[in-house]
Each structure stands twice: as structure tokens, then as C-alpha cells.
C-alpha positions in Angstrom: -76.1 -97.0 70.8 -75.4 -93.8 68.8 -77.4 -92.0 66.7 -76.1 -91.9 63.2 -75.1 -88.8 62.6 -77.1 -86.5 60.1 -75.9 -85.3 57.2 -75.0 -81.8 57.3 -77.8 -79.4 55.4 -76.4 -77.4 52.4 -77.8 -74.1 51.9 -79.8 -73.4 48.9 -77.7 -72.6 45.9 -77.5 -68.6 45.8 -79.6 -67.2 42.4 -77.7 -64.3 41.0 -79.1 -60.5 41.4 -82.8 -60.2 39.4 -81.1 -58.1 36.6 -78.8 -60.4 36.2 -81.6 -63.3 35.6 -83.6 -61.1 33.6 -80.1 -60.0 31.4 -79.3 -63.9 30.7 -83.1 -64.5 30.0 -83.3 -61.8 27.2 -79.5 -62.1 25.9 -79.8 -66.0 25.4 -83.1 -65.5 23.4 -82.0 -62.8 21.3 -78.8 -64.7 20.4 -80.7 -68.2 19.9 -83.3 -66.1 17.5 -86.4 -67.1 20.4 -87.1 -63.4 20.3 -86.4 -62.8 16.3 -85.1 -59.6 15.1 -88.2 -56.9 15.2 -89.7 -58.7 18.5 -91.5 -56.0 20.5 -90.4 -56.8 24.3 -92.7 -55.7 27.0 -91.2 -54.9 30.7 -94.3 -56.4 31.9 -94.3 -59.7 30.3 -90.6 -59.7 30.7 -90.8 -59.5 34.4 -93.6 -62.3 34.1 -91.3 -64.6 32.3 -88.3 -64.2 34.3 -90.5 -63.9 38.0 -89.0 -60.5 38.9 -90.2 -56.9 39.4 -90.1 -54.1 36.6 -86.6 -52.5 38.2 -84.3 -55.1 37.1 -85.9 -55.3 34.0 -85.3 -51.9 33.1 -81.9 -52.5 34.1 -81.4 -55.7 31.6 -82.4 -53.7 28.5 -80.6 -50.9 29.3 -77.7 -53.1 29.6 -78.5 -54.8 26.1 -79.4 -51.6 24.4 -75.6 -50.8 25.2 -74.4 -54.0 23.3 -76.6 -53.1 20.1 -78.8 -56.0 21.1 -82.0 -53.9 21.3 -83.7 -50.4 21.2 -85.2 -48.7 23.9 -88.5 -47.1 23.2 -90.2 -45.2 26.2 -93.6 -46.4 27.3 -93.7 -49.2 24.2 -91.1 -51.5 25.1 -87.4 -53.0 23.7 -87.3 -53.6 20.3 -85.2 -56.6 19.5 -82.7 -55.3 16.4 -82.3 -57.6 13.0 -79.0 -58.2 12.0 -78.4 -55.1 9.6 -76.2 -55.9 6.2 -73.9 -54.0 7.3 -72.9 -55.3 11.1 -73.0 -58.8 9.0 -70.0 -57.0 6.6 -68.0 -55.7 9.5 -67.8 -58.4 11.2 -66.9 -60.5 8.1 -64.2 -58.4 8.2 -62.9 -58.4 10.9 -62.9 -62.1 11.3 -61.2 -62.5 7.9 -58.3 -59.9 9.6 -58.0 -62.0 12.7 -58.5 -65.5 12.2 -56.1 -65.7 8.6 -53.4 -63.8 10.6 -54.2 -66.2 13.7 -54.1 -69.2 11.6 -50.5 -68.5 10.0 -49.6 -67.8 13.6 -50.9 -71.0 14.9 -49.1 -72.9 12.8 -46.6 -75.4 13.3 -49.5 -76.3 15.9 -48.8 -77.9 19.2 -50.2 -81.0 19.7 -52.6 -79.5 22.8 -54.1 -77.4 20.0 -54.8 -80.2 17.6 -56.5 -82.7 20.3 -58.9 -79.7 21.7 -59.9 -79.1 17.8 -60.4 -82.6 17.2 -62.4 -82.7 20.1 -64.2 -79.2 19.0 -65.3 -80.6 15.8 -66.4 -84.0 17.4 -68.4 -82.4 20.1 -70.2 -79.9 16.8 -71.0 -83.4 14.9 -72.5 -84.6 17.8 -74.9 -81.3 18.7 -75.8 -81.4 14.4 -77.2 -84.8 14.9 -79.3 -84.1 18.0 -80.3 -81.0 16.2 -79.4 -78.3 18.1 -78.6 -75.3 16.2 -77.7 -73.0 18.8 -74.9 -75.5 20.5 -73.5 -76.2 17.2 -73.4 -72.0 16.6 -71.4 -71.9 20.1 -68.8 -75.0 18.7 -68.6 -73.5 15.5 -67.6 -70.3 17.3 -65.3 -71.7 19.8 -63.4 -74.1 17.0 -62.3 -70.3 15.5 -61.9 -68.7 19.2 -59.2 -71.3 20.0 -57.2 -71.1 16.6 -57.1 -67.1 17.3 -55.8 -67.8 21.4 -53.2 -69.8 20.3 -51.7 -67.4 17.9 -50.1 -65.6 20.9 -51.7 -62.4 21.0 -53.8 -61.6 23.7 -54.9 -58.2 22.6 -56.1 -60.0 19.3 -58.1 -62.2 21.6 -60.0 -59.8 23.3 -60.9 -58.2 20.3 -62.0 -61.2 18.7 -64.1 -62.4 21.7 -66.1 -58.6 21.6 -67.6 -60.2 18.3 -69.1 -63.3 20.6 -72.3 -62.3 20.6 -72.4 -61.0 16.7 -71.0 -64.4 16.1 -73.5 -66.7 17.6 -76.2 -64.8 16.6 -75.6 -64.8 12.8 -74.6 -68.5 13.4 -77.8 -69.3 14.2 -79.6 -67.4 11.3 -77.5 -69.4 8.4 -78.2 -72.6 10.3 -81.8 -72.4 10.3 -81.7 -70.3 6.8 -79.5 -73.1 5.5 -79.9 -76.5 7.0 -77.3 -78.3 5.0 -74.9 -75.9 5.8 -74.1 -77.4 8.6 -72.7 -80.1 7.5 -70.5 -78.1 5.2 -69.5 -76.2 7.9 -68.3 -79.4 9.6 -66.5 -80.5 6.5 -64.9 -77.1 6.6 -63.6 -77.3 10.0 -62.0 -80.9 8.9 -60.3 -79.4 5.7 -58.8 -76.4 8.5 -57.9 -79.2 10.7 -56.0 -81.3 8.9 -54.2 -78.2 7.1 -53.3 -77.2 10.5 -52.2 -80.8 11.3 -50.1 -80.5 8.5 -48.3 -77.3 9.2 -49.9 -75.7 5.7 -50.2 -72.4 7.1 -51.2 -71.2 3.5 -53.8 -74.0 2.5 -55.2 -73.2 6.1 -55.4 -69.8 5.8 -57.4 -70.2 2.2 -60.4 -72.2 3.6 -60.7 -69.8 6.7 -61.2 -67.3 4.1 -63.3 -69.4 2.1 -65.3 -70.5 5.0 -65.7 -67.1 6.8 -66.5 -65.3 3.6 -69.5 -67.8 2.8 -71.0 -66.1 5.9 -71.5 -62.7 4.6 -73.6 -64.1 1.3 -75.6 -66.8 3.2 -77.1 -64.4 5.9 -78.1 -62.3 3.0 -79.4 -64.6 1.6 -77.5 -64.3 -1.7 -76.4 -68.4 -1.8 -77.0 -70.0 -5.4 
């Protein structure tokens, strides 16, 4: 009889290049506030957490000190930058510029548009009730992101995806500032939903400027 033959042996899954690691490591704990604004980060403890040499450490935070995430001090370390009033303004902005001209754009809506922000908004109700503040950052992000690609504008896009990072960040920082925001934020995305739904391009343009403008005064904490 036979032997049964053996199931062939997959290779181990590649890891991507150390600095790489170390890059995702840092970036994702910035971004989620793990390392809070005025962290001192040490190459040495870095390379301890991530299990990699000093090189592709230095290579990370170079990297990130390019994106405004941190600043480079020689022999003392990476200090992780706070949120300055003034990056919180700009990119207020700049949202307000993109997303009410994306909204009138995006609207009458297709019906692909509506199901993926119905589903959006569902799958950011779900990550507030498990309590995880930096998912429901990255729906509440992505909710916007998809109103501004369906306006039709790819160079709008790319512009507003450089504010990502920026995005998630200060996200984050109302959320835990702020706890029942969140749920105000939800009930926001609902009243830009429906006004979307319902081919308002005017009433949905008036809460994204209500809603993104409540940004700017809650990281400041300036909220009454």
C-alpha cells in the first residue's frame, strides 16, 4: 500500500527588512499615543523592543523625523513631538477645504458609496463598544477618506491622505481627552450619512464643517 503522501512544507512567512519592523514599531506607538508627545526614545531600548540591532534603528527615526513625527537629538535619543496648536489649525483647515468641496462633489451619491458608509459607521459602533480608541480613530478617518475619493479628484486624494497620520493621531487625543465624544462623533457620521442619502449636498456640507471644526477646540482643550 502507498504511503499517504505528505503535505508539502510552506516556508516560514518572510519578516520585512529590520528598519522596516523597527519603523512600524515606533510609527504605530506614536500615532496610538503609547509613546505620548515629549517621550524620550532611546536607540538602545528601541532595538530591545523591536529585537534588532542599532543600524535599523537609526534608520526608523530618521525616517520619522522626516514626517515631523519626532526630533533627532545626537547621543540622547528621539524625542517624540506633541501635537503643536498650530499643526492642529492647519490641518483643520485643510480638511474643512477638502472634505466640504468633496462632499458637494459626492453628492447625488451612488449607491456603492452609501453601503461602504453604512458599513464604515457600523464597523466604528462596533470598535466604541469594545473600547478601542485607536480602531475607532482609523474608522472615523476612513468614513471622511472615502467621501473625499468619491468626489472624483485624485489629486485631492492624495493630498488628503498626506494628512493620515496627523489625522489618527489627533483622533486619538480627543477620544481619550473626551470619552463621550465618541459617541457624538458617531451621531455625526449618521447626520452626514443620511444628508448624503438624501442628496442634501448643502445640509451635508454644514455638519462636515460642524463636525471637523469641533476638532480644532477639543484638542485644545477649549470644549465648554
Amino acid at each position: 500500500m502507498p504511503a499517504p503522501a505528505s503535505s508539502p512544507v510552506r516556508p516560514p512567512a518572510k519578516q520585512p527588512p529590520a528598519a522596516e519592523r523597527v519603523y512600524t514599531h515606533i510609527k504605530d506607538a506614536v500615532l496610538d499615543r503609547r509613546y505620548e508627545g515629549g517621550t524620550l526614545l532611546t536607540e538602545g531600548d528601541l532595538a530591545e523592543a523591536v529585537g534588532v540591532s542599532r543600524t535599523p534603528v537609526r534608520e526608523a527615526l530618521l525616517r520619522l523625523e522626516v514626517e515631523g513625527l519626532i526630533k533627532l537629538y545626537p547621543k540622547k535619543g528621539a524625542l517624540v513631538l506633541a501635537v503643536s496648536a498650530q499643526e492642529i489649525a492647519d490641518v483643520v483647515e485643510t480638511r474643512l477645504l477638502v472634505e466640504e468641496f468633496a462632499v458637494r462633489r459626492a453628492v447625488p451619491a451612488s449607491a456603492k458609496l452609501i453601503a461602504r458608509l453604512e458599513e464604515l459607521l457600523e464597523e466604528q459602533r462596533q470598535m466604541s463598544e469594545a473600547g478601542d480608541l485607536a480602531a475607532v480613530s482609523v474608522k472615523d478617518r476612513c468614513f471622511h477618506a472615502e467621501i473625499v475619493r468619491n468626489a472624483g479628484n485624485e489629486i485631492l486624494s492624495r493630498l488628503y491622505d498626506q494628512l493620515r497620520d496627523r489625522q489618527l493621531r489627533m483622533g486619538v487625543a480627543v477620544m481619550e481627552a473626551h470619552p463621550g465624544r465618541i459617541a457624538a462623533n458617531i451621531a455625526e457620521h449618521g447626520e452626514l450619512l443620511e444628508a448624503i442619502r438624501t442628496g442634501d449636498a448643502d445640509a451635508a456640507a454644514h455638519v462636515v464643517r460642524r463636525h471637523v471644526s469641533r476638532v480644532k477646540v477639543l484638542v485644545r482643550g477649549e470644549d465648554r
